[in-house]
C-alpha positions as CSV (number, residue, x, y, z in Angstrom):
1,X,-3.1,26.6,-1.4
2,X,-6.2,24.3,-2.4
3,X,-9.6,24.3,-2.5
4,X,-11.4,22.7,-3.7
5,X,-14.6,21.3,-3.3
6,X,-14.0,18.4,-5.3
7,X,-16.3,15.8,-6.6
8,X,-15.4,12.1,-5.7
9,X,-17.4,8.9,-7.3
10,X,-17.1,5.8,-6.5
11,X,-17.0,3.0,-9.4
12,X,-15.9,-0.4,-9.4
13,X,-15.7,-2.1,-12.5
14,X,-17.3,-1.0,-16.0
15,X,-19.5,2.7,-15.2
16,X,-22.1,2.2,-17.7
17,X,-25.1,5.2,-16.5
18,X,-28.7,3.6,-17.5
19,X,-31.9,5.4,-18.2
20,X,-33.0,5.5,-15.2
21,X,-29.8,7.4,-14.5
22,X,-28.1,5.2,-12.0
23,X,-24.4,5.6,-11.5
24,X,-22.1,2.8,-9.6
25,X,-21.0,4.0,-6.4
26,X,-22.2,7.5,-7.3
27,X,-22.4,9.9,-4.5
28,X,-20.1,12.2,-5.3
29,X,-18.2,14.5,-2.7
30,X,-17.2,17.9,-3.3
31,X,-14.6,19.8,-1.3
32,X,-12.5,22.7,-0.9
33,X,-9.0,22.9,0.4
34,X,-8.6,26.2,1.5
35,X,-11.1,27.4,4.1
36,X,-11.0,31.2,4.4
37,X,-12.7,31.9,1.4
38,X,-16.9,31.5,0.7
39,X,-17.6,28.1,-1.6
40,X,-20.2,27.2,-4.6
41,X,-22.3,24.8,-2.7
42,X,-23.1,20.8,-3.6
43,X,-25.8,19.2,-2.0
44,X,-26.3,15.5,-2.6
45,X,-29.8,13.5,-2.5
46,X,-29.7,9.8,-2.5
47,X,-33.4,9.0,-4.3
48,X,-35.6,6.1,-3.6
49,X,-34.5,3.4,-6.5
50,X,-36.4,0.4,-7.9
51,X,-34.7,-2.7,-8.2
52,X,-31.6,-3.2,-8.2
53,X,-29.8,-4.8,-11.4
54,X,-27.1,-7.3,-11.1
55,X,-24.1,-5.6,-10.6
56,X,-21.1,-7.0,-12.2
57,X,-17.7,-7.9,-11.0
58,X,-14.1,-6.8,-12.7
59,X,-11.3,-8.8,-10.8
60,X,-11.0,-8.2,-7.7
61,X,-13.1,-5.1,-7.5
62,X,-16.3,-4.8,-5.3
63,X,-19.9,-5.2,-6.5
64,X,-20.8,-2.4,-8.2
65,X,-23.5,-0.4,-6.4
66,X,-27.0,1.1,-8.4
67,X,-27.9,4.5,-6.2
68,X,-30.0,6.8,-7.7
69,X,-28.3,10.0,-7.3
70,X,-28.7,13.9,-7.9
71,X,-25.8,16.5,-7.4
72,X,-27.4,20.0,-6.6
73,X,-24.6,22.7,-7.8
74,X,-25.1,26.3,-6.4
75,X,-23.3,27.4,-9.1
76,X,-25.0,27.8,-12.8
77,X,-23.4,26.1,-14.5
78,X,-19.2,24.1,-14.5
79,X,-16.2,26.1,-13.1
80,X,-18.5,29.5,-13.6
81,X,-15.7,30.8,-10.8
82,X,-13.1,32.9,-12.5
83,X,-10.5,31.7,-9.5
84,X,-9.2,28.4,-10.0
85,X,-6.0,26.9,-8.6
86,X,-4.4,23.3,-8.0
87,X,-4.3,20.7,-5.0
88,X,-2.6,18.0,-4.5
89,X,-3.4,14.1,-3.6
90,X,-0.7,12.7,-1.4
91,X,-2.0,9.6,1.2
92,X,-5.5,9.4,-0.2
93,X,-4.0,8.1,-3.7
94,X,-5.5,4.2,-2.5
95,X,-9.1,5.6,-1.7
96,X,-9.2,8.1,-4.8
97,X,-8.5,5.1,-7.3
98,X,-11.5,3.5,-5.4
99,X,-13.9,6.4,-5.6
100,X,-13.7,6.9,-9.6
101,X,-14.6,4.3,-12.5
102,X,-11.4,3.0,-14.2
103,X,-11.8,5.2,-17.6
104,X,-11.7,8.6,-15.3
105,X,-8.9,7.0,-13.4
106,X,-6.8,6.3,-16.8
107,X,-7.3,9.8,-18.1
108,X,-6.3,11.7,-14.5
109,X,-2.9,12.9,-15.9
110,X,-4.2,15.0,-18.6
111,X,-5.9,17.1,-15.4
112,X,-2.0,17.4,-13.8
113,X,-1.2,21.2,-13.9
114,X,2.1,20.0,-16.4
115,X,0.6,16.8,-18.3
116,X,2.8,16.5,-21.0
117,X,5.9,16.3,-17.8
118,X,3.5,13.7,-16.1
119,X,4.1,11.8,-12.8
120,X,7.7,11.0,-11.4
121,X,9.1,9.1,-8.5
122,X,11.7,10.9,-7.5
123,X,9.2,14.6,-6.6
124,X,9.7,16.3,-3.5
125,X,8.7,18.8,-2.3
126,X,11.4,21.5,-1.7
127,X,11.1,24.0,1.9
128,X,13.6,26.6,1.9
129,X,14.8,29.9,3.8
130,X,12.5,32.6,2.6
131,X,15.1,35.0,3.5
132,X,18.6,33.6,2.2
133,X,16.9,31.1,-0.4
134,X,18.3,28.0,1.0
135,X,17.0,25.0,1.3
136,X,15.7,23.5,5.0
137,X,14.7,20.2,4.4
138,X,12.5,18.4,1.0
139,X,9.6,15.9,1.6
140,X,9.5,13.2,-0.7
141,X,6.0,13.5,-3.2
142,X,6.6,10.3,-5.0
143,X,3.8,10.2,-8.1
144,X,1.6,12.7,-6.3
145,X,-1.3,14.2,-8.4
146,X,-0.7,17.6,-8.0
147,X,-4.4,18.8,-10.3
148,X,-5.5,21.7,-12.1
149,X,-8.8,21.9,-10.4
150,X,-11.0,23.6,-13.2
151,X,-10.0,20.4,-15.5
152,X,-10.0,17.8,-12.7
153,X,-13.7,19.0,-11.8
154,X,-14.6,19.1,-15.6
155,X,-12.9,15.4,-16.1
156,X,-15.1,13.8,-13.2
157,X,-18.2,15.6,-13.9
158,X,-18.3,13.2,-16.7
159,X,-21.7,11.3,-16.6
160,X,-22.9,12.7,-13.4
161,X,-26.3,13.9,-12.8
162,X,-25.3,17.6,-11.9
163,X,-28.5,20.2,-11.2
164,X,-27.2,23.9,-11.6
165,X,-28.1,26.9,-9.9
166,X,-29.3,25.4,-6.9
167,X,-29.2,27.5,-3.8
168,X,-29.7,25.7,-0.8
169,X,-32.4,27.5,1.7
170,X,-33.7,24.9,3.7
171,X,-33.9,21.0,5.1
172,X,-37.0,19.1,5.9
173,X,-36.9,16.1,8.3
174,X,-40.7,14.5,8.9
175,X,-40.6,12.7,12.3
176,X,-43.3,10.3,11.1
177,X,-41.1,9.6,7.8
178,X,-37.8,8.0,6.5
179,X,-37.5,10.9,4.0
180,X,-36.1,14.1,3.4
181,X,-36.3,17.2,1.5
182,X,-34.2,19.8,0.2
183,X,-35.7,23.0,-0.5
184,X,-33.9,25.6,-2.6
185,X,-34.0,29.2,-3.2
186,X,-35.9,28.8,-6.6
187,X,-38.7,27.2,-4.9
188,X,-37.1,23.7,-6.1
189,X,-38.0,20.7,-3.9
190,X,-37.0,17.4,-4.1
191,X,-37.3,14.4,-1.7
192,X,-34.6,11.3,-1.0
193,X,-33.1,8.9,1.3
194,X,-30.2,10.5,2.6
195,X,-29.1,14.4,1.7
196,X,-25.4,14.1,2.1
197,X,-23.6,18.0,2.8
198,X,-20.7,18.7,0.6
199,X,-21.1,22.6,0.6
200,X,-17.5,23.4,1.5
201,X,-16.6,25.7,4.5
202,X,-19.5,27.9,5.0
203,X,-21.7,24.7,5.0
204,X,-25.6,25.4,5.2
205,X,-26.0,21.7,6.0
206,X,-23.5,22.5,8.9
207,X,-25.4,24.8,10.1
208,X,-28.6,23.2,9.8
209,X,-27.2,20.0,11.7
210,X,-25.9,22.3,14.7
211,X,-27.6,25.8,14.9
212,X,-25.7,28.6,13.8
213,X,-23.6,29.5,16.5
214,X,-21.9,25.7,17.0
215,X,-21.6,25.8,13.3
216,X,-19.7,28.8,12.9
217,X,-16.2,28.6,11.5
218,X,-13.6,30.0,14.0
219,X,-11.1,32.9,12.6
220,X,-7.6,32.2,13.2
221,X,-4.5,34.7,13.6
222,X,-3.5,34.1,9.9
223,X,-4.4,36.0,6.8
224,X,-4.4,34.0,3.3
225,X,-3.9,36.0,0.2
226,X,-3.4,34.1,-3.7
227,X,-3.4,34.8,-7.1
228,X,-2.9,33.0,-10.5
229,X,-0.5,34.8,-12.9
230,X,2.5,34.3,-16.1
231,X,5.7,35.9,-15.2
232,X,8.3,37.0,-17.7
233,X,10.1,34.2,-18.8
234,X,14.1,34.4,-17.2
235,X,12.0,34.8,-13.7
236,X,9.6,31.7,-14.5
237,X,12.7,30.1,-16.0
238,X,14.7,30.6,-12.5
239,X,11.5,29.9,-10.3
240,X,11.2,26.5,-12.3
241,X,15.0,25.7,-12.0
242,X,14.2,25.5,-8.4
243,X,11.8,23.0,-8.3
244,X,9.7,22.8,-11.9
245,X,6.4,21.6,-9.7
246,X,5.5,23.2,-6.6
247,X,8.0,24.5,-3.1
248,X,7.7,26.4,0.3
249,X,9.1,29.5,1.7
250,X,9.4,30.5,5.7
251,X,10.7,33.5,6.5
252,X,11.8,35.0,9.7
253,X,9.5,37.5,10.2
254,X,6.5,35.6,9.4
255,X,5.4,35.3,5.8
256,X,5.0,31.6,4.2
257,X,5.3,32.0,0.5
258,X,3.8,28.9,-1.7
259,X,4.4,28.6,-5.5
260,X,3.0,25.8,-8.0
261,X,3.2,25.5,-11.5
262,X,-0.4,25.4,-12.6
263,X,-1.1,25.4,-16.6
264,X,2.1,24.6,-18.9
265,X,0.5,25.3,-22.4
266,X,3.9,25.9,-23.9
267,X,7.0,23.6,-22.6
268,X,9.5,25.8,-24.9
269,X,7.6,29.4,-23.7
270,X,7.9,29.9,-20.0
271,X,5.8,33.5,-20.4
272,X,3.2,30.8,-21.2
273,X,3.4,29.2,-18.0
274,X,0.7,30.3,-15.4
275,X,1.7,29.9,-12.1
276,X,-0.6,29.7,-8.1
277,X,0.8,32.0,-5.8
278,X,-0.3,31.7,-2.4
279,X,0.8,34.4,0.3
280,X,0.3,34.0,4.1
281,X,1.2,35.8,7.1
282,X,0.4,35.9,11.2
283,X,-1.9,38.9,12.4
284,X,-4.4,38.8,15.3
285,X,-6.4,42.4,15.3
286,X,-6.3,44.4,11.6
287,X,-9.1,43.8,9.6
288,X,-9.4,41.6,6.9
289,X,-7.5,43.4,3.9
290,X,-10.4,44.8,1.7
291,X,-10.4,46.5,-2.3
292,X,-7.3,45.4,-4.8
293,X,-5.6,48.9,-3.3
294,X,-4.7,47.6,0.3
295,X,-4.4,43.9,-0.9
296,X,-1.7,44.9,-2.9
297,X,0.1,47.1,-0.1
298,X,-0.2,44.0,2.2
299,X,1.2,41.8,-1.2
300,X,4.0,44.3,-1.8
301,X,4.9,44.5,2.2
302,X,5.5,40.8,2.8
303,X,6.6,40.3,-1.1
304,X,9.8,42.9,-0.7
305,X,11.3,40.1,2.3
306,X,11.7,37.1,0.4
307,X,14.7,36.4,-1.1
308,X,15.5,36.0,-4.8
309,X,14.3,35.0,-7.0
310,X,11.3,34.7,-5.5
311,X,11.1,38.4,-4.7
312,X,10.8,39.2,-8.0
313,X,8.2,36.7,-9.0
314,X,5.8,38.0,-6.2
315,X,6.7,41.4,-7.3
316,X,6.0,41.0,-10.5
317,X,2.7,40.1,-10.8
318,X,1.4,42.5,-8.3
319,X,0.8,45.4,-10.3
320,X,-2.0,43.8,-12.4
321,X,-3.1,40.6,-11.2
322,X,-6.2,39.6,-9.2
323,X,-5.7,38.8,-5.8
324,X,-7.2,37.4,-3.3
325,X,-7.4,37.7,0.9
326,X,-9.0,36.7,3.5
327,X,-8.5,35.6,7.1
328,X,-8.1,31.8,7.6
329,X,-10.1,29.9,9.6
330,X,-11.2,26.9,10.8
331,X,-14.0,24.3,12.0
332,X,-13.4,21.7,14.5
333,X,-15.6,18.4,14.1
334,X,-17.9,17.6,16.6
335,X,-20.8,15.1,16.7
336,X,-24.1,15.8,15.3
337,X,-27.7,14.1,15.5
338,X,-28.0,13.0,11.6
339,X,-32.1,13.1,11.7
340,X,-32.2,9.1,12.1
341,X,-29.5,8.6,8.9
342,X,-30.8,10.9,6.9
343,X,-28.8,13.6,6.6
344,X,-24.8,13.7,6.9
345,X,-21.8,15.6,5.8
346,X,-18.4,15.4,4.1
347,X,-15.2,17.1,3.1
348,X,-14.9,20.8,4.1
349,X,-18.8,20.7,5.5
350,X,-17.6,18.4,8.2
351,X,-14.2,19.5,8.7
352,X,-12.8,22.6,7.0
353,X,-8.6,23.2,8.0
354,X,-5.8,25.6,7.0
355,X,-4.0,24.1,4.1
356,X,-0.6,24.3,4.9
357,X,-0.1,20.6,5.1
358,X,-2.4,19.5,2.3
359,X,-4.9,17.4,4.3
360,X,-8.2,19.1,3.0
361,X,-8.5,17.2,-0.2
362,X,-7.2,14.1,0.7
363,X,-9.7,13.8,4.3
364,X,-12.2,14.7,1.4
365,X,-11.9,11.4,-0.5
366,X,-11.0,9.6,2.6
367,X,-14.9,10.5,3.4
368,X,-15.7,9.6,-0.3
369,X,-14.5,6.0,0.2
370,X,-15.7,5.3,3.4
371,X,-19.0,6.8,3.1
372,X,-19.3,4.5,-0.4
373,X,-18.1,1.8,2.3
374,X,-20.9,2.0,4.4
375,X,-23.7,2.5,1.7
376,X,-22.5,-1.1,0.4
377,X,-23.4,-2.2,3.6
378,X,-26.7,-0.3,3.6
379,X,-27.5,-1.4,-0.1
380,X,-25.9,-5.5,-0.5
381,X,-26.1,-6.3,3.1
382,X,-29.7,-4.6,4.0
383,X,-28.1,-2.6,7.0
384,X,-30.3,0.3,7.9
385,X,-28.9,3.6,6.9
386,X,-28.8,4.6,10.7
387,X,-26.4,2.3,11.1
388,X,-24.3,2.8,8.4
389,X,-24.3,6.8,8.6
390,X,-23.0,6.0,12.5
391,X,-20.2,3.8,11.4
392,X,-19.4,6.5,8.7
393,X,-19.7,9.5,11.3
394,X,-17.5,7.9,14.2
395,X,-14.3,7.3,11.9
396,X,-14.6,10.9,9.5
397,X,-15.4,12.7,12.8
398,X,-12.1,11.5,14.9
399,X,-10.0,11.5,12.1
400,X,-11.7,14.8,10.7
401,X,-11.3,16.6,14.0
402,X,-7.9,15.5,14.5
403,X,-7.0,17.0,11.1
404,X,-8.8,20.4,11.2
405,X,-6.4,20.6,14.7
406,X,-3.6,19.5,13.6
407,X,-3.9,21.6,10.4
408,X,-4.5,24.5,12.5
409,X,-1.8,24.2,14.9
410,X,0.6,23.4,11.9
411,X,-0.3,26.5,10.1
412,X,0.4,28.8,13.2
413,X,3.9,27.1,14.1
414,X,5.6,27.4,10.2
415,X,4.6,31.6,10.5
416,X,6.5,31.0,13.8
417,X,10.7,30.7,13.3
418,X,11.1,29.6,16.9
419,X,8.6,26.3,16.4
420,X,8.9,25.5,12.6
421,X,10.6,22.4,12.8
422,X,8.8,21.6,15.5
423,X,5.3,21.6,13.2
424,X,3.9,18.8,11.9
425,X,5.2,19.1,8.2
426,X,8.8,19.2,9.0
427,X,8.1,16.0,11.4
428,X,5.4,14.0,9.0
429,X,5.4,15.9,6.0
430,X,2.7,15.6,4.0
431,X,1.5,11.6,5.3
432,X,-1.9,10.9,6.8
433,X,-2.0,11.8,10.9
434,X,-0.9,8.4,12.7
435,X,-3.9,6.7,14.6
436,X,-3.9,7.0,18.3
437,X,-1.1,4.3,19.3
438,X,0.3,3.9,15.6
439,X,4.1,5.2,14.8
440,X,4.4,7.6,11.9
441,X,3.0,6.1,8.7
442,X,5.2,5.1,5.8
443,X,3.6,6.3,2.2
């Protein structure tokens, strides 16, 4: 389970923020991983800049680029969300080292959810029998970041120009101007280059792009519940003798159960460690569970079929922790006329997905590097944002639609016993989707 509207930066070589507030490769991206629920919203606005100063080279890294750029934040203020819980970076490891300056990129193992047990090449990830225990098959994670998100947001929120409590309520595109303007529900203006949509799921920019109705994200036949919680410790010991990062349940009759260590504050206390729980299971017609009562019937239903021990975890922390539920959905990419390049989207805004396969987050900085791609072009090479913002679109738009589909499809065949191994994560695990004509990738 992920969310996750994440911020990605661009930086190469030294990030040194000036006066005038300009940040190397700074448009940042926020994302979220999981889809069904409702997002804080991030809008970014590219300003007009003066001239450029030189940039400076480190190695072999790119020219650092000098945009002027404001983050608008719907919430008030950093991780004011009391849910939180972690994601993991699999295939887009290449493109996240290029989005963040080197001293955010040294430090991005004291944001793993277990810093102090840090990285390791041997990780997989572990799928088993929800309903005998054993194991089906185990992808290989080698090194993945699997990130607690309130502390990864708070690490690369370092140094950025972040406005809070910013409500997006409307978009102004001049036909006889280059501009545009963001209005917000404070009666805030403000007036850029190029507004770039990172406002998760339930994207106002989406919607503003395509009308409501084309915007609109599509429910699936899936319902999503999770919850963060500490169990006692001989049933965290025994979950953690499993795997002591993150595995999979399927079950039989439906239910896909997902567990992650998420905080470790105490290596030697395992009633210290807090753990992500995610619960989902297939269902067309009921309405969405609603109030902590029926959550926790539905929680307890699907909870009393796994096997042990990971019955007893899910039991366990039902009686008094907070959960969560909604119905999953999705959003699949299609074109849309970006006012002349001046406003565009990225990460859950232009293609929110099921997370069953982990490919939210790591399209997310996909967009974050090849977006900064294009603006290089747009900023060193004098080519017009219109053509940039095309070149940008046509790539994260396949690849995006291809991913919200595959996502989708891959999330309704593991709650399906007949086609499980027939789903794309028992076939390509956790790898990028191969290009049209391209075997299955190596990672």
């Amino acid at each position: 389970m992920y969310d996750a509207r994440q911020i990605s930066r661009r930086a190469n070589g030294q990030f040194k923020p000036t006066r005038q507030r300009f940040m190397s490769f700074s448009e940042y991206i926020r994302t979220r991983e999981q889809t069904s629920h409702g997002l804080p919203k991030a809008y970014n606005i590219l300003r007009r800049q003066p001239k450029l100063p030189n940039a400076k080279l480190s190695g072999e890294a790119e020219a650092m680029l000098n945009i002027k750029c404001t983050l608008f934040e719907r919430e008030t203020r950093l991780n004011e969300r009391r849910r939180d819980w972690n994601f993991g970076i699999y295939h887009a490891k290449p493109q996240f080292d290029e989005c963040v300056p080197k001293e955010i990129g040294d430090r991005i193992t004291s944001v793993l959810v277990d810093p102090i047990r840090g990285l390791s090449e041997r990780d997989v990830f572990p799928m088993l029998n929800g309903q005998t225990g054993e194991k089906l098959m185990e992808i290989p994670t080698p090194n993945a970041l699997r990130l607690n998100r309130s502390k990864f947001r708070a690490l690369i929120a370092e140094n950025l120009d972040i406005q809070y409590g910013k409500r997006l309520k409307n978009i102004d595109c001049p036909k006889d101007s280059s501009s545009v303007t963001a209005q917000f529900e404070d009666g805030f203006t403000v007036t850029g280059n190029l507004l770039i949509g990172a406002d998760g799921a339930n994207s106002r920019v989406r919607e503003f792009l395509l009308g409501p109705e084309k915007a609109a994200l599509q429910p699936m036949a899936l319902f999503g519940c999770g919850a963060l919680e500490r169990l006692p410790a001989d049933i965290a010991q025994k979950i953690r003798d499993i795997n002591d990062l993150y595995f999979v349940t399927y079950h039989p009759e439906g239910p896909c159960a997902f567990m992650a260590i998420h905080d470790v504050p105490d290596q030697s206390e395992p009633d210290s460690w807090q753990w992500m729980f995610s619960l989902t299971w297939p269902d067309k017609d009921s309405p969405t569970p609603a109030g902590p009562e029926t959550i926790r019937k539905n929680w307890l239903h699907w909870s009393e079929k796994l096997a042990e021990p990971y019955r007893s975890a899910y039991l366990a922390i039902a009686p008094h922790a907070t959960i969560w539920c909604d119905r999953l959905a999705e959003w699949r990419t299609e074109p849309w006329d970006n006012r002349n390049g001046r406003v565009t989207m990225a990460g859950d805004a232009a293609h929110p997905m099921t997370y069953h396969r982990g490919q939210g987050l790591n399209n997310a900085i996909l967009d974050a590097a090849f977006l900064c791609r294009s603006l290089q072009k747009h900023v060193q090479d004098k080519v017009s944002l219109t053509v940039v913002l095309a070149e940008y679109e046509k790539e994260m738009q396949e690849r995006g639609r291809a991913a919200v589909i595959s996502s989708g499809e891959n999330s309704l065949m593991v709650h399906d016993w007949e086609q499980l191994k027939q789903s794309p994560v028992f076939n390509i695990g956790l790898k990028a989707l191969p290009k049209p004509g391209e075997g299955v990738r190596s990672e």
